[in-house]
Each structure stands twice: as C-alpha cells, then as structure tokens.
N, C-alpha and C positions, 0 to 999 in steps of 0.2 A: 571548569572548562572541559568539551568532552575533548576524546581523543581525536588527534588529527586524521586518524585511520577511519573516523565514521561520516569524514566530510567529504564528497565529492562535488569540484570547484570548475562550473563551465563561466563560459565570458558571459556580461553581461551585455544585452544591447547598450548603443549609446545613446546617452539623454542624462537628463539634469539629475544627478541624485539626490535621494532624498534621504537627507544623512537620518540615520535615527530610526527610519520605519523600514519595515518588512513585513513577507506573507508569509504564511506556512499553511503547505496543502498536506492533509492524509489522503494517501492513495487510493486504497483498496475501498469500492464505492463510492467515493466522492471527486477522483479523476479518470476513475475510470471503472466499467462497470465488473462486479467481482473484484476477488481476489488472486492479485497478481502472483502469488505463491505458487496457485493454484494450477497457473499457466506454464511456470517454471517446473512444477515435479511433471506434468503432461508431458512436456518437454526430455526431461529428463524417461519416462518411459521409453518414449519415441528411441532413444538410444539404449534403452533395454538396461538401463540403470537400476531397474527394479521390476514387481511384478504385478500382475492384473491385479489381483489381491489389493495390492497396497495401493495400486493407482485408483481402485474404486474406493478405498477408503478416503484418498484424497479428494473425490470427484463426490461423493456422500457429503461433503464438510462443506464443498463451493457451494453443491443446492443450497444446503441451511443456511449459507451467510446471505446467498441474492437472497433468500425466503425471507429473512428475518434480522439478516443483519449481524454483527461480533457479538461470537461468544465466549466468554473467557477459558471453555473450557475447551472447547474447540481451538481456539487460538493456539493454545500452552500441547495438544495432542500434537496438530502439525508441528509445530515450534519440533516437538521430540521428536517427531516421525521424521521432517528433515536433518535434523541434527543427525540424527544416524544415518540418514542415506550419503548426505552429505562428506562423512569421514573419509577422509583419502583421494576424496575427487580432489583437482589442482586448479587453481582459483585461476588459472590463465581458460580451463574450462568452463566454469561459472561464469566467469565474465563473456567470456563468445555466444556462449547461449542465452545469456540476459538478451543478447544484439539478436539473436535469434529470434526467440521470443517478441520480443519488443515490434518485431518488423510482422511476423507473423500470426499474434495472436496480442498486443496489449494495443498495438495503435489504433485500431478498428474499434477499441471497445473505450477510447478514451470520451469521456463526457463533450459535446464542442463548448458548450456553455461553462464549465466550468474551465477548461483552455482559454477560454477568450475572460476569463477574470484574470487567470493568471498574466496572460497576454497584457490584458490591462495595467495590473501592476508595473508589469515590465517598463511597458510604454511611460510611465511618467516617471522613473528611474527609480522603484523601491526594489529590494534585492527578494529574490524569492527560491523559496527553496520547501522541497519537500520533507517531509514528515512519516517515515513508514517503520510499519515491522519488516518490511521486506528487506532479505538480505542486504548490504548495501552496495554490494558488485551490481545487483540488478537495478534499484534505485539510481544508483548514479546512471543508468543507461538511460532511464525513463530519461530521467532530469537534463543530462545532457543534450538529446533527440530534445527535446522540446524546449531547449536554449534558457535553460532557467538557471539560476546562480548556483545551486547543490544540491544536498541530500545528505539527510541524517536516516542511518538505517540499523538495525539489526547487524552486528559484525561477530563472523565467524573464528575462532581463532587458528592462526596459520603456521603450520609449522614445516620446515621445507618445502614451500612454497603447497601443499595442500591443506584441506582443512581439516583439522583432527575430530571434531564431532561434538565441539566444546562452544560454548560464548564467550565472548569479552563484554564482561559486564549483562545484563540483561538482554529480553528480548525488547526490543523498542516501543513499547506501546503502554494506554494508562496514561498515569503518571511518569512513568518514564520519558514518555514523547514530551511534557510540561516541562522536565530536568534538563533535556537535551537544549530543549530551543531557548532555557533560561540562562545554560551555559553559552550559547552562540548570542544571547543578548550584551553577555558581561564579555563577552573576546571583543565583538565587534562595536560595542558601544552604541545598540538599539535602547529604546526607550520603547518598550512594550507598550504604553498607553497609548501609542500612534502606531502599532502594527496589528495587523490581520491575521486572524486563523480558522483554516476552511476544516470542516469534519464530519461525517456522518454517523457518529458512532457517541454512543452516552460514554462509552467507555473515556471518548477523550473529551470530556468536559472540564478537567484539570488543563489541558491542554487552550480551549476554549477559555475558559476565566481566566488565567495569564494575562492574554491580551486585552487593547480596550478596545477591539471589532472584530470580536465575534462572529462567525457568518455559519450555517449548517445546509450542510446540501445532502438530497434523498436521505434525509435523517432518519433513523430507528424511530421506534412513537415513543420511546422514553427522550430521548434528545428530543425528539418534537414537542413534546408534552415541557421538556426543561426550556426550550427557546420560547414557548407562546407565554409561560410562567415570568421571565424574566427578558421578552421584549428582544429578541436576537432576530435577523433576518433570516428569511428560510428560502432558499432557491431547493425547488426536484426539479430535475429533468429528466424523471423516469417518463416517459410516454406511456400512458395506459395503466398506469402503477394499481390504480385500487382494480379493475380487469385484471389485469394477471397475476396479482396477489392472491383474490379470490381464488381467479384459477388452476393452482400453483398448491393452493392449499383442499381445493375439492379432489386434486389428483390421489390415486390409491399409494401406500407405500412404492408395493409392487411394481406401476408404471412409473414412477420416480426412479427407481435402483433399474429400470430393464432404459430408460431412456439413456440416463448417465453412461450404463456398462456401451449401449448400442456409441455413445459418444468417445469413446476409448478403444472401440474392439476394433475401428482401421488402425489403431497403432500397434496391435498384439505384434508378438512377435515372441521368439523363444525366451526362457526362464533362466535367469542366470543363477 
C-alpha cells in the first residue's frame, strides 16, 4: 500500500460509480505537452533560486524529451539536479508555485484530447488519477485544477516543514509508476482487468501491461513499435508531428542551445 503522503484526493464528479475500474494518466507528454518539471525549475529561476547555468541545463533536457521522448538518464540528472536545488525550500513554497505554474505555463500546454478522455472517464463514474514523476505538491495541483480523483507522484522528504534534498522511497517512474497504481488497486479494491492506462513513454510499459486497456498517446517509436506489436490503441495529438520532428532535428546544435538560452534570458536576473 503506498504512502498516504503520495496521494492527493480531489472530489469526484457525481454519477454512478463504477466500483472496480479506473484511469491512470502519465503526465509529462501524454497530458500535457513537455515536461512539467521543466516548467517548475523555469519557475523557480524566475525567483532566482538558482542560475543561468543550471537553468540551461534544465531547458537542454525539455528540447530532448519534446525531441525524442524519456530518457532514463536524463530523467535520474534532473531527478539530482532538483533534489539539490530543492533542499531547504518550504513545501508551503512548492506548493504556491505548482498553482503558479499550473495557471501560467502547464494549462496552455495541456493535450484537449487527452482531457476529454479523462473527462470521459469522469463522466461515467470511474475514479481517475494521475501517474507522474513529478513532485507530488505539483501533481496534486494539476489533478485538482482539473477535477480528477488524485495523484501519485514523486515525494520529497520533509523535515520542518522544508525539503531536505532526500526521497521517500524512489523517484515515481518505470516500474515504479506499475508498484504504485498496484498499491492503490489493493487499498481501493480496483480490479485492474477493467481499468485504463494512458502513457507515452516505453519506459511505462510495466505500467501499461498491468491493466487490461492499455491506451498510448504521442508515443516514443519504441512504445509505438510495442502497441502495433501487441494491438494497443494509439491516439497523437501532436499536430504536425513528423514536420517538426524533422525540423527539430535538421536544426544545428548551436541554434537549439541559442534558441532555449533566448527562452530563459527574460528571466535572467542576479546570481545567488
């Protein structure tokens, strides 16, 4: 059973529940486009929590993931690079600037197609809740803003009310995200064989075979390559996806790292 500390519990609409089944959305690309991390250390710049330096480092990671999608090694760098900026900030600050965030930079970039699945689910009363690495102060903001049942995320560990720099337990993703939602089947008494799981990433293929409906949205070509293989639905809702894919990757290093920095330098501000 996971911890009570990694669940965040909004209402659900009302309508006939459907005892047994549920959804489970991964975030980052598949509700919304990027990586909501990504959004969060930008954020955190803006208040001079850190420096150009590090904030290009984080803004080099988002290219590769829109480019190409999760990478484990990338994943596990930010994973450290926040854990350390992290330390000593006070989670009553992470949580306002999730809300921050959320209003200024995640909502614009949410999928609507993939909203109106979850939407869907809502409507005929299955419980739905997301799935992320992302912190889960921030996850719960998404999930709540968008009236869904919770959120299993990434949980920093707290110690006088700020976060020491440490985890509780892993970072959420992998097989990890598959442990968590297996745990929230055995609390609440889902029968996996009747629930849903949304993903864009091969990484959560564990995650994916769990359930018995599968679903892959803007998938990596290995997750796409694994759904055509074994017959899973595939929804993109990239617009223009193989066009700027192409174009995206004819781009020189150079104009990639001058475009990013150009996307960070209105936030510059002095070096702490």
């Amino acid at each position: 059973m996971p911890d009570e500390k990694n669940t965040a519990v909004a209402t659900v609409p009302a309508a006939t529940q459907q005892h047994g089944e549920a959804a489970f959305f991964d975030v980052d690309n598949t509700l919304m486009k990027g990586a909501s991390l990504f959004h969060v250390a930008r954020k955190m710049y803006e208040r001079k929590a850190f420096t150009l330096t590090q904030a290009a480092g984080f803004a080099w990671k988002q290219f590769k993931f829109i480019l190409r999608g999760e990478n484990m090694e990338d994943v596990h760098a930010v994973r450290d690079s926040a854990l350390t900026l992290a330390a000593g900030i006070k989670v009553s600050e992470i949580t306002a600037l999730g809300e921050e965030v959320y209003d200024e930079m995640i909502e614009s970039r949410i999928w609507p197609g993939t909203k109106a699945l979850a939407e869907q689910h809502l409507r005929v009363g299955r419980k739905v809740w997301l799935v992320t690495a992302t912190p889960i102060e921030v996850a719960s903001v998404i999930s709540t803003r968008l009236g869904l049942t919770g959120a299993l995320g990434t949980v920093g560990e707290i110690k006088d009310g700020a976060f020491t720099g440490k985890l509780v337990g892993e970072i959420l993703h992998g097989t990890a995200k598959a442990v968590a939602v297996q745990g929230v089947a055995d609390r609440d008494g889902l029968d996996l064989t009747r629930c849903w799981a949304y993903s864009d990433s091969h990484n959560d293929i564990p995650l994916l075979t769990l359930v018995g409906h599968p679903v892959c949205i803007n998938p990596d070509a290995r997750l796409r390559r694994h759904a055509r293989e074994n017959n899973w639905p595939v929804y993109d809702f990239r617009s223009g996806r193989r066009a700027a894919t192409f174009g995206l990757k004819a781009a020189t290093v150079g104009g990639a790292v001058y475009g990013l920095w150009r996307g960070f330098s209105k936030f510059r501000g002095p070096r702490l």
